[in-house]
C-alpha positions in Angstrom: -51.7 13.9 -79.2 -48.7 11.6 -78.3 -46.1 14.7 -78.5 -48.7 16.9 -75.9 -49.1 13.6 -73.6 -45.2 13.2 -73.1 -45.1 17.0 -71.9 -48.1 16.4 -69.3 -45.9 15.5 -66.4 -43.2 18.3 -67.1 -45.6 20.5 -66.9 -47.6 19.0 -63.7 -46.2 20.4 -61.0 -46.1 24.1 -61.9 -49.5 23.7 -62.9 -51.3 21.6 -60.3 -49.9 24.4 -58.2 -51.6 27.2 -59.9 -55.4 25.9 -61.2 -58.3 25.1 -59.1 -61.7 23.6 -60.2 -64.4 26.3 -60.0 -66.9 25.6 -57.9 -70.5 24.6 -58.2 -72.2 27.5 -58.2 -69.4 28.6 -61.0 -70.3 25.6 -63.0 -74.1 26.4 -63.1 -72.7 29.9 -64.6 -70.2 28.8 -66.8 -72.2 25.6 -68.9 -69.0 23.5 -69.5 -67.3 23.3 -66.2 -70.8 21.0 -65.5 -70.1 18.7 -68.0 -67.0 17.6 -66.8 -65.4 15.6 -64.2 -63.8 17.4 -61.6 -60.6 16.4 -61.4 -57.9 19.0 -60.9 -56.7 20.1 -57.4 -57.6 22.4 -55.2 -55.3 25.9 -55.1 -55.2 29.5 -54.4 -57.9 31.4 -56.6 -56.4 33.4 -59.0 -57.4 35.9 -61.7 -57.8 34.6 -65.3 -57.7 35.4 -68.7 -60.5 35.6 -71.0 -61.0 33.0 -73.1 -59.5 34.1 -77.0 -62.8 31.8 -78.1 -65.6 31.8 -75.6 -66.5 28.3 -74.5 -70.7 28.7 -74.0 -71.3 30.6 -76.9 -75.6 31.4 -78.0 -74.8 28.5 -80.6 -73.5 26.3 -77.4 -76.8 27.3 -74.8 -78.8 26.4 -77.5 -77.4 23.2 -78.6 -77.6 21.6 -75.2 -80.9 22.6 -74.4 -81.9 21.0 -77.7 -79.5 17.8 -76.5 -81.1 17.7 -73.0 -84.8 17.7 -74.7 -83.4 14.9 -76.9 -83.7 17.1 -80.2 -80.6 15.7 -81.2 -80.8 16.7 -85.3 -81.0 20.1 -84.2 -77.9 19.8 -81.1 -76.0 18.3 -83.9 -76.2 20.9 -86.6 -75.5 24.0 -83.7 -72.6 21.8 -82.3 -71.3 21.5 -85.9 -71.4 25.3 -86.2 -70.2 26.2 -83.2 -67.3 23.5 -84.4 -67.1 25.0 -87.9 -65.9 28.7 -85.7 -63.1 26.6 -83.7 -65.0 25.9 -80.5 -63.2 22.9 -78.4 -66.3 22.3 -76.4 -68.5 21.9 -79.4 -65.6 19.0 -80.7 -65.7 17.5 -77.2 -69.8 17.3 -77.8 -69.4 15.8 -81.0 -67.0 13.1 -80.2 -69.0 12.4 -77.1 -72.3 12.2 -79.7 -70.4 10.1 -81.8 -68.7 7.7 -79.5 -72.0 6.8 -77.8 -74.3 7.0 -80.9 -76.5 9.5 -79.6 -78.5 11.0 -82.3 -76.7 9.4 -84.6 -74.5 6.3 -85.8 -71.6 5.1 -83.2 -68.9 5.9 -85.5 -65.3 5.6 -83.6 -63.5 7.3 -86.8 -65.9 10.7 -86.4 -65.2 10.4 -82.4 -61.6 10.0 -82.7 -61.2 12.7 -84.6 -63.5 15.1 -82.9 -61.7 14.0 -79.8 -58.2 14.8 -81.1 -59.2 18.1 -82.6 -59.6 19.2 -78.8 -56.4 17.3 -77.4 -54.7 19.3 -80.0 -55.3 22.0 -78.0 -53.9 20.7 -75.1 -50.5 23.6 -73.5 -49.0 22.2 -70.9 -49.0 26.0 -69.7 -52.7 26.6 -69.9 -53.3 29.0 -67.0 -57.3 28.3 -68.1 -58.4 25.4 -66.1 -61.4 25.2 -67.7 -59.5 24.7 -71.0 -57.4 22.3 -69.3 -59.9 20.4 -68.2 -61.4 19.9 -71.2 -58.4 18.7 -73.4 -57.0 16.9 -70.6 -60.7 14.9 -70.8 -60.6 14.6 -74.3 -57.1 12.8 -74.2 -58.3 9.8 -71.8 -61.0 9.6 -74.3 -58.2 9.0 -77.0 -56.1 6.6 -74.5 -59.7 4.6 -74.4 -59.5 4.0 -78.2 -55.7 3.6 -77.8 -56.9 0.6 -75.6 -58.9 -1.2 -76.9 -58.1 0.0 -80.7 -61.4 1.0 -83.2 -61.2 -0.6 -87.0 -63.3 1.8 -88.6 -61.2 4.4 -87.1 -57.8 2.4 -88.7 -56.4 1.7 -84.7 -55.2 -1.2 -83.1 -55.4 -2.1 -79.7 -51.8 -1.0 -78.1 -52.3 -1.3 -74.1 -49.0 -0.6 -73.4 -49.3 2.7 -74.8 -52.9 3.3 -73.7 -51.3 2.4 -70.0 -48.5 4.9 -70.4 -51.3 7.6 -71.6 -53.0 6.4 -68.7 -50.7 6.7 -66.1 -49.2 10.0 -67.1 -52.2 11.7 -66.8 -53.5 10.4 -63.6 -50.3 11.0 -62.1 -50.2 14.7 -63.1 -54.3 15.2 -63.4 -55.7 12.5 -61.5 -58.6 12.0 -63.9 -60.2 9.1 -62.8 -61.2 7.4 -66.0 -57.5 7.3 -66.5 -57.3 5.8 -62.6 -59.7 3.6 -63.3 -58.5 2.1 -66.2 -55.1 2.0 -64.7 -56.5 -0.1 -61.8 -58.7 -2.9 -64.1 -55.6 -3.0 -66.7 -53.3 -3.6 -63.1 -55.3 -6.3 -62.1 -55.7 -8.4 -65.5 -52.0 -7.4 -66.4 -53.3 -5.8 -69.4 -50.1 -3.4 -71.1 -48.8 -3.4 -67.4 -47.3 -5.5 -65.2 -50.4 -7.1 -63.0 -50.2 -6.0 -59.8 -53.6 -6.4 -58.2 -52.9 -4.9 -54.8 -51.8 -1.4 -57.1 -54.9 -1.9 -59.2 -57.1 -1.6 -55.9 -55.7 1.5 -54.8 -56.3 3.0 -58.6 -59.8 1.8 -58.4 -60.7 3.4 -55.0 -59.1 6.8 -56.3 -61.7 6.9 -59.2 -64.4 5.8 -56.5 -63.6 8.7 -54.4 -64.1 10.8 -57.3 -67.7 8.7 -57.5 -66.6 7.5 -61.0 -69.7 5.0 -61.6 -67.4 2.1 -63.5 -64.7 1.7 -60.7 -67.7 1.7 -57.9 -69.1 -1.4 -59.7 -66.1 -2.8 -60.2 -65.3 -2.8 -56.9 -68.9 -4.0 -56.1 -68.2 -7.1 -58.4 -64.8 -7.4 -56.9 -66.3 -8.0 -53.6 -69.1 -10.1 -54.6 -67.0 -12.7 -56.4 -64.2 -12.7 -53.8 -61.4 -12.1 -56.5 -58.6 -10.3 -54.6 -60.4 -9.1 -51.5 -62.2 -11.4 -49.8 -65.8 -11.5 -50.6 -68.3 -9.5 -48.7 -71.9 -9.4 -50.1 -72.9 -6.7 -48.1 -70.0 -4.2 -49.5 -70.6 -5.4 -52.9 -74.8 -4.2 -52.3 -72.7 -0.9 -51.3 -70.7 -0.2 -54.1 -73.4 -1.3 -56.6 -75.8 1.8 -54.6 -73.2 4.2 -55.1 -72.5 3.0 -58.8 -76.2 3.3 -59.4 -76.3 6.9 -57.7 -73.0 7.8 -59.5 -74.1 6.2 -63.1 -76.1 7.6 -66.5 -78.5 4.9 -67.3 -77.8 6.1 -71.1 -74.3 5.2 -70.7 -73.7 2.6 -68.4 -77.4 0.7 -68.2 -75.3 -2.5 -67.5 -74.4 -1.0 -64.0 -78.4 -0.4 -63.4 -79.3 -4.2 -64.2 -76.4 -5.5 -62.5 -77.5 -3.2 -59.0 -80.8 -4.8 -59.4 -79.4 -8.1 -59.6 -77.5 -8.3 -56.7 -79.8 -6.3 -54.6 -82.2 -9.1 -55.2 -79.6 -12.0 -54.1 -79.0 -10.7 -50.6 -81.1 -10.5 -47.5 -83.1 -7.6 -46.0 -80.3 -7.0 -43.4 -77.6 -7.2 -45.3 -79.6 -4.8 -48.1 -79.9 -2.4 -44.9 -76.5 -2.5 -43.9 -75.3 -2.0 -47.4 -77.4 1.3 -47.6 -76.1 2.1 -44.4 -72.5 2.1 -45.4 -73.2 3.6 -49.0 -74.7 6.6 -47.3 -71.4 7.0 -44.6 -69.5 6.5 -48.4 -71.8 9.3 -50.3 -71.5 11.7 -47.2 -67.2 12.1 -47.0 -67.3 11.8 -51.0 -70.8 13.1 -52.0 -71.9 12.3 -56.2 -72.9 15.9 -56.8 -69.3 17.2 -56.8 -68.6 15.5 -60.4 -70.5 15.1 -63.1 -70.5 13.8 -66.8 -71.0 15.1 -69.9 -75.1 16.0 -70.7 -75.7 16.8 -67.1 
């Protein structure tokens, strides 16, 4: 994973250049491009290859409608098969499965692994984008447990490294969990020089890209006055987009946290703050990225 990760940005240009994210009706077609954030630039269409393994295989349609209905023993036991016949999409299921503990035990170790078996399929010269996308994904996800480190996995926390896995691939991808962990490690100085102001601008990236974390981030940023000066009303905003933006399986802290402050401020300011958050969703609506499940 480290080896691919130091080739990212020599391979950045050429490739920003030449993929495009498919668009929404392509997702709907396609299965995996839905389950992903969007985060690769627009380009030039172009024809593509076929895939040497196809990504939404029977076993694949199968094992998310079983996910989706919350029949997870049997989403598990298709994922694993669809795994067992070299399928990155089924790993990045797994590791997702296991990281969160849904449908079964959180276990880091499983995760990290599943995780790496797709970043090992990371090529710098991927002309798939879908592909791309996907290991690309999967090696923030490794840069997380980089972070903050995972003992039953046998990894220490190294936020240096984590903040040069970070940065390399928001520069070349702009994914923006990597941005967003770039801008909360810039403002704590955590692995990186602190540098608030530079944390900001990494944190509004992501919340263009209506990543759920770095909208309530922002929200609490605002609401406690640290670094920008404190505005209840833009804090009610972010935490409305966060909400809007968030999976209440995966980030229920953002939900109680929304109804929390909602409840602290004034009609007027709770009708300004909608106001705004609906200018916000309008230039950078939610629907244009999703997360895995959707």
């Amino acid at each position: 994973m480290h080896a691919g990760i130091r080739h990212v940005i020599l391979a950045a240009v050429s490739m920003l250049m030449m993929l495009a994210p498919a668009t929404a009706a392509d997702d709907d077609e396609k299965g995996p491009l839905a389950e992903f954030y969007s985060y690769l630039p627009a380009a030039p269409d172009i024809h593509l290859p076929e895939f040497s393994i196809p990504f939404w295989t029977d076993d694949l349609k199968k094992a998310k409608r079983a996910y989706k209905n919350g029949d997870y023993e049997r989403a598990l036991k298709l994922f694993r098969r669809a795994s067992d016949d070299g399928n990155i999409v089924a790993d990045w299921y797994l590791g997702h499965m296991y990281s969160q503990g849904v449908g079964v035990p959180r276990n880091d170790a499983m995760a990290y692994s599943y995780y790496s078996r797709v970043a090992e399929h990371y090529d710098p010269e991927e002309t798939d984008p879908n592909r791309l996308r996907i290991t690309v994904d999967a090696m923030v996800r490794l840069a997380d447990y980089q972070r903050r480190g995972a003992v039953n996995a046998g990894l220490q926390p190294d936020p240096k490294a984590a903040a040069q896995s970070y940065l390399k691939i928001a520069t070349a991808y702009g994914h923006p969990a990597a941005q967003y962990a770039l801008g909360v490690m810039s403002i704590k100085g955590e692995g990186v020089k602190k540098n608030p102001q530079q944390g900001l601008k990494w944190l509004m990236a992501a919340a263009r890209k209506r990543y759920a974390p770095a909208e309530a981030y922002l929200g609490d940023l605002y609401w406690s006055g640290q670094i920008v000066n404190a505005d209840r009303t833009r804090a009610v905003m972010w935490y409305i987009l966060a909400r809007e933006s968030a999976r209440p399986d995966e980030n229920p802290e953002i939900f109680s946290r929304a109804e929390q402050i909602e409840a602290s401020v004034g009609a007027d300011e709770r009708i300004e703050a909608e106001a705004r958050a609906r200018v916000w969703e309008e230039r950078y609506p939610a629907g244009k990225v999703k997360a895995a499940g959707d």
